[in-house]
C-alpha positions as a LaTeX table, in Angstrom:
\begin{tabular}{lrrr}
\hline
Residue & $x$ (\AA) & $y$ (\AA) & $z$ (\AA) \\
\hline
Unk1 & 48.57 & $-118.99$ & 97.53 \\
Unk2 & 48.24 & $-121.68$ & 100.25 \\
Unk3 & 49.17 & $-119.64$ & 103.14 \\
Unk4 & 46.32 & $-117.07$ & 102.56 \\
Unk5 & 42.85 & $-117.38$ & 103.50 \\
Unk6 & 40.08 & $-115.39$ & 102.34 \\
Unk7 & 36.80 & $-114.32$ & 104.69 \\
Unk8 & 33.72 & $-112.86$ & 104.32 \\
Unk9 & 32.04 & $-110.75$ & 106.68 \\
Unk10 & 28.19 & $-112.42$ & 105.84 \\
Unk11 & 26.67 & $-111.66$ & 109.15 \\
Unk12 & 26.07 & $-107.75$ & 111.01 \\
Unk13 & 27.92 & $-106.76$ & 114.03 \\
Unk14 & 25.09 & $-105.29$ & 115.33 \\
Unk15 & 24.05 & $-105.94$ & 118.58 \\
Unk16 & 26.97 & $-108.34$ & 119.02 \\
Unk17 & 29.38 & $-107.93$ & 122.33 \\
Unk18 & 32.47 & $-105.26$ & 121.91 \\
Unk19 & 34.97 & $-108.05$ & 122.02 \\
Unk20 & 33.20 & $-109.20$ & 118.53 \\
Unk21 & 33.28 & $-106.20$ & 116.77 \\
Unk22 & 37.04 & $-105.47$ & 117.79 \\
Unk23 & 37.80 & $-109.07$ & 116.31 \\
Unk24 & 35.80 & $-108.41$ & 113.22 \\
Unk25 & 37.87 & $-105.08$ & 112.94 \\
Unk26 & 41.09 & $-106.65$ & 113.47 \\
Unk27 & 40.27 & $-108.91$ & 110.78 \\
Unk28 & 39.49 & $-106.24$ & 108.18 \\
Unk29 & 36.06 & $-106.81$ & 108.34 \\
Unk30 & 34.17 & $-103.77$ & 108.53 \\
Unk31 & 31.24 & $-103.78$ & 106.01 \\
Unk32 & 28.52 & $-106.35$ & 105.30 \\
Unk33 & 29.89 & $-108.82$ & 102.31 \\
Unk34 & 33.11 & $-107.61$ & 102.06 \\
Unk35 & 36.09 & $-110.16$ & 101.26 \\
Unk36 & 39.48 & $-109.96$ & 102.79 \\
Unk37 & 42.21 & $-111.90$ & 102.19 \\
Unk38 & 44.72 & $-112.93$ & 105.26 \\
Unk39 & 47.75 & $-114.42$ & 106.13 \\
Unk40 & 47.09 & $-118.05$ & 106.92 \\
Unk41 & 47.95 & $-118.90$ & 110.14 \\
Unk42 & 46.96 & $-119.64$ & 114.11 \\
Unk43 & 46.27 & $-116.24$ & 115.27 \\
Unk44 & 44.07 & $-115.79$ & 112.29 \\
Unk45 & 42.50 & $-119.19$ & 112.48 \\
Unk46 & 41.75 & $-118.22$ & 116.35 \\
Unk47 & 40.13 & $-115.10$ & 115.23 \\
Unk48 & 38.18 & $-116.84$ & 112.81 \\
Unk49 & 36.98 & $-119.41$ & 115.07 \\
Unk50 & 35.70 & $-116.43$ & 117.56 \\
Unk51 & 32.86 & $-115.09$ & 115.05 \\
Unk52 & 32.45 & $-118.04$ & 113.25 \\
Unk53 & 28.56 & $-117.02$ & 113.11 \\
Unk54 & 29.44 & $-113.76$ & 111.41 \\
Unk55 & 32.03 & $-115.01$ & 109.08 \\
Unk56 & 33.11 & $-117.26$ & 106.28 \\
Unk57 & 35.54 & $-118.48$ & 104.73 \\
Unk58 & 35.76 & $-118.23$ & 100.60 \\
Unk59 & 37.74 & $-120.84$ & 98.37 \\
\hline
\end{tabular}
């Protein structure tokens, strides 16, 4: 299970630019404390990096 990541959407999209949301919705992410596991990779970690203030990341 090494090559999957899980995040948490901890933060509202609310208010936040389009481009956010869309990220946040690419990512799964479409309800406050909701986990979603993803493939572990560049385009993901790229994502990630984009709304690191809404997100985290769960072990």
């Amino acid at each position: 299970m090494a090559d999957m990541i899980k995040v948490k959407l901890v933060r509202s999209f609310v208010g936040r630019p389009d481009k956010q949301r869309r990220i946040c919705a690419s990512l799964g992410l479409h309800k406050m404390n909701r986990v979603k596991e993803l493939p572990d990779n560049a385009a993901i970690r790229g994502q990630i990096n984009k709304v690191c203030h809404l997100v985290s990341v769960v072990d």
